[in-house]
C-alpha positions as a printed Julia matrix, in Angstrom:
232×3 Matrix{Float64}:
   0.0    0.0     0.0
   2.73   2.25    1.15
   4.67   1.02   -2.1
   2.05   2.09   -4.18
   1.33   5.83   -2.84
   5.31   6.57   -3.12
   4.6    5.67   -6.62
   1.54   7.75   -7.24
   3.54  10.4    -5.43
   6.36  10.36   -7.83
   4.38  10.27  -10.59
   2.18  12.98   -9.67
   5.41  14.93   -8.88
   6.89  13.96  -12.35
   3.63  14.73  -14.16
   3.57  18.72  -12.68
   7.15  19.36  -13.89
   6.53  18.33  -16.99
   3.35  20.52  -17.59
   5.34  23.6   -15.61
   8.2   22.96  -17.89
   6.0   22.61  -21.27
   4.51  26.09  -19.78
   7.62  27.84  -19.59
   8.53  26.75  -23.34
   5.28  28.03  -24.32
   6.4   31.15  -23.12
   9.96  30.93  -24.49
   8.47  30.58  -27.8
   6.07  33.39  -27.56
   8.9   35.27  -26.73
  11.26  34.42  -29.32
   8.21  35.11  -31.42
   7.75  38.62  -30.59
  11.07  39.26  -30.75
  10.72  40.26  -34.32
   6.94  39.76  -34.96
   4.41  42.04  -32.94
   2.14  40.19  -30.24
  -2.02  41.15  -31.59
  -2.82  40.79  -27.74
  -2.37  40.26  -24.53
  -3.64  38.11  -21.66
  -4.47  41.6   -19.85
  -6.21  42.81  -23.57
  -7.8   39.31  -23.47
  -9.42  39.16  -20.14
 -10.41  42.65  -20.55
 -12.32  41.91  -23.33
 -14.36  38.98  -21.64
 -15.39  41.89  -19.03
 -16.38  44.21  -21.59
 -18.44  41.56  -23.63
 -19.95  39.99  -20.33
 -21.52  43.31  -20.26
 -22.05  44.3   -23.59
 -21.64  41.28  -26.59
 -20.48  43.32  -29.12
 -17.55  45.42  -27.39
 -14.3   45.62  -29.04
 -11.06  46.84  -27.66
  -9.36  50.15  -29.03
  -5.84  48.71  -30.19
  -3.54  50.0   -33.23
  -0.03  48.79  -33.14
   2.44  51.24  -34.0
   6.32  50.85  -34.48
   8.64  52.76  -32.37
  10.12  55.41  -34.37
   5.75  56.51  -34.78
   6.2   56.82  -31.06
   6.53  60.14  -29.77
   9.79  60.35  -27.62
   8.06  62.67  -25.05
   6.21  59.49  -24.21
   9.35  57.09  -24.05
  10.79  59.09  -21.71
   7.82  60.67  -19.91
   7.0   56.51  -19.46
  10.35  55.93  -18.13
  10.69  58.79  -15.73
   6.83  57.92  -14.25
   7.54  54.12  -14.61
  11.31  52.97  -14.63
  14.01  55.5   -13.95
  16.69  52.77  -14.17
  15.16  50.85  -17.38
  18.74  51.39  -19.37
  20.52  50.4   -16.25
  19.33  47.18  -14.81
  18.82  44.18  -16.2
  14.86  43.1   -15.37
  14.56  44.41  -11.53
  15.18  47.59   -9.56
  16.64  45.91   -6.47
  16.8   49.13   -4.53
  13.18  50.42   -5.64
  11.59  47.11   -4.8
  13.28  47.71   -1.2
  11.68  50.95   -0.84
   8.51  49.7    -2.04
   8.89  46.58    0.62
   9.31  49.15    3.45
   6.9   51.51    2.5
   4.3   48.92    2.5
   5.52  47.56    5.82
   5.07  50.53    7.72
   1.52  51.42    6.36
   0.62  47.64    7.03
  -0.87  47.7     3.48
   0.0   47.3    -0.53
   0.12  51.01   -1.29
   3.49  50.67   -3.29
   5.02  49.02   -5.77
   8.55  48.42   -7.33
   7.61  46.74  -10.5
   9.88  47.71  -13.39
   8.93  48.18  -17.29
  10.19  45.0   -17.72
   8.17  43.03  -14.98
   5.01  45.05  -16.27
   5.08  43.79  -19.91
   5.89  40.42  -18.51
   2.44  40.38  -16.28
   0.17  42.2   -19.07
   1.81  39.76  -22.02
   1.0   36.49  -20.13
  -0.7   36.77  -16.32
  -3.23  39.17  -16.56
  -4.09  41.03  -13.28
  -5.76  37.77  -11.54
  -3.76  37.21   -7.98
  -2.51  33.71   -8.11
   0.18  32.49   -5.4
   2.46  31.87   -8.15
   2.53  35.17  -10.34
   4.76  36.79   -8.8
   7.71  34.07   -9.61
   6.39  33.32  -12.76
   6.92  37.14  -13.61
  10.05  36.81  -12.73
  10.89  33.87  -14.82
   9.25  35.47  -17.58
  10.83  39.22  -16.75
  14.18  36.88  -17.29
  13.67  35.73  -20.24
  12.33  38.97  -22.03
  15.51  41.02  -20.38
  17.97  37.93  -22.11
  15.87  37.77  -25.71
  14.77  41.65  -25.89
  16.83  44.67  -26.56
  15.72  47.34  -23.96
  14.39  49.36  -27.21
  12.18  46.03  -28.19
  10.8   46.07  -24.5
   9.52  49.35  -24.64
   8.5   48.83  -27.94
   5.84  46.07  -27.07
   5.3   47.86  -23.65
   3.62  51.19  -25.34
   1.85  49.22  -27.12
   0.06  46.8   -25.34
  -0.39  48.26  -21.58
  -3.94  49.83  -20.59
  -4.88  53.45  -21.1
  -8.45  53.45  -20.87
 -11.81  51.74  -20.02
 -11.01  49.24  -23.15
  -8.01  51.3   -24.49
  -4.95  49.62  -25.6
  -1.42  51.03  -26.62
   0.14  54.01  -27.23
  -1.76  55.13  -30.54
  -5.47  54.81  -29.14
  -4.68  56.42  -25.91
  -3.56  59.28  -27.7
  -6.33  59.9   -30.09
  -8.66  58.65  -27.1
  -7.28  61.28  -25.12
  -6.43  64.11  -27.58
  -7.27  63.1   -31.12
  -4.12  62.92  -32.1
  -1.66  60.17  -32.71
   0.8   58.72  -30.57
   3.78  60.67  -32.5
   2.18  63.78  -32.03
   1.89  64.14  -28.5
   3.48  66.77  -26.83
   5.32  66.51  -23.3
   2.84  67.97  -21.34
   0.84  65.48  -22.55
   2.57  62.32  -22.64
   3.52  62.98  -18.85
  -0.63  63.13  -18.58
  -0.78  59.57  -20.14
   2.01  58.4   -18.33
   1.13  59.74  -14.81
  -2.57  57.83  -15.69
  -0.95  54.41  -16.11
  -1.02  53.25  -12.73
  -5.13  53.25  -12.62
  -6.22  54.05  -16.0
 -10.04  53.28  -15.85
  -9.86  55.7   -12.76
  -8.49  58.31  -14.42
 -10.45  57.82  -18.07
 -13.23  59.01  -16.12
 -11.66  61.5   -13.47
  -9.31  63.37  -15.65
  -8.85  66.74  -14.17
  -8.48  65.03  -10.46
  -6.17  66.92   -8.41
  -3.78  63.43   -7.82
  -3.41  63.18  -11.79
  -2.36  67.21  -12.3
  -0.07  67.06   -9.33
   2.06  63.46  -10.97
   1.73  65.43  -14.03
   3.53  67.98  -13.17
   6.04  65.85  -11.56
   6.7   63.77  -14.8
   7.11  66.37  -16.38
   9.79  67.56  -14.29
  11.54  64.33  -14.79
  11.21  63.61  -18.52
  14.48  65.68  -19.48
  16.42  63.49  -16.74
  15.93  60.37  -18.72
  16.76  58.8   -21.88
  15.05  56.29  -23.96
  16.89  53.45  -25.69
């Protein structure tokens, strides 16, 4: 009896590596993929969807992929100074920002800060979505690896702009900006790519509360920072 649970151990064991490692080449090819070919969606895009057509059967996301020289630099860097100050300089994780972060939420006894890098971001909205498994946070880091190793830092912020959230069902760089300003994503002008960029942390909040006191204050801030930065 005790023979025969050992063995239904070990083969239980042996079956959930294999499927975790199968996983992880799933990923590895997605990535090697995008490398040079550009990703149509997203889990985040995905799952967002399935809210919006829960409620409404028709809805459709606003996504147009643009490449990164249709980008306008003011919101490279105005991303980088709101998002990832280090993004040239490390290679996946902000050790000492993820510190802060640690002790900042230890003495308010609550999640009120975060230390996530551009990096880790792309690597949660390409594949894990924003459902809060026990396991996301290392499998972000697995995949945060493997896009720092197979990306250039350009690439990364490439596929970044243009798949994180900007709206209520807005996608990417070029539908937040003619969403916003009804203009396109090259056009935008500092003052207001450090709007998009401050709005990035809770963008369905602010689609709806845009002249909030919180988002013309990190404005203004951004904006500050953008000429202390440099995009790859």
């Amino acid at each position: 009896m005790l023979k025969t649970l050992w063995r239904w151990l070990w083969r239980s064991i042996a079956l959930f590596v294999a499927v975790v490692l199968i996983y992880q080449l799933w990923i590895f090819a997605h990535i090697w993929w995008w490398v040079d070919h550009n990703p149509s969606t997203s889990a985040f895009m995905e799952q967002r969807l399935e809210v919006l057509q829960s409620k409404q059967p028709d809805a459709e996301l606003r996504h147009q992929w643009v490449p990164y020289n249709r980008i306008s630099n003011n919101l490279k860097r105005a991303l980088i100074a709101a998002e990832d100050s280090k993004f040239l300089d490390h290679e996946g994780f902000d050790w000492e920002s993820i510190q802060k972060a640690y002790e900042k939420n230890q003495k308010k006894g609550k999640l009120v800060a975060g230390g996530s890098t551009i990096s880790q971001q792309l690597a949660k909205n390409l594949f894990l979505s924003s459902r809060k498994v026990f396991w996301r946070k290392a499998e972000e880091a697995v995949i945060t690896v493997m896009l720092e190793k197979m990306m250039s830092k350009r690439r990364i912020l490439e596929v970044y702009l243009n798949v994180i959230e900007w709206g209520n069902g807005v996608f990417g760089a070029e539908a937040a900006a003619r969403h916003y300003y009804k203009t396109s994503a090259s056009s935008l002008s500092a003052e207001q790519a450090a709007r998009l960029a401050s709005m990035v942390p809770n963008p369905r909040y602010f689609d709806t509360h845009r002249n909030s006191r919180g988002l013309e204050r990190k404005t203004g801030i951004i904006l500050a920072r953008m000429n202390q930065v440099q995009a790859p």
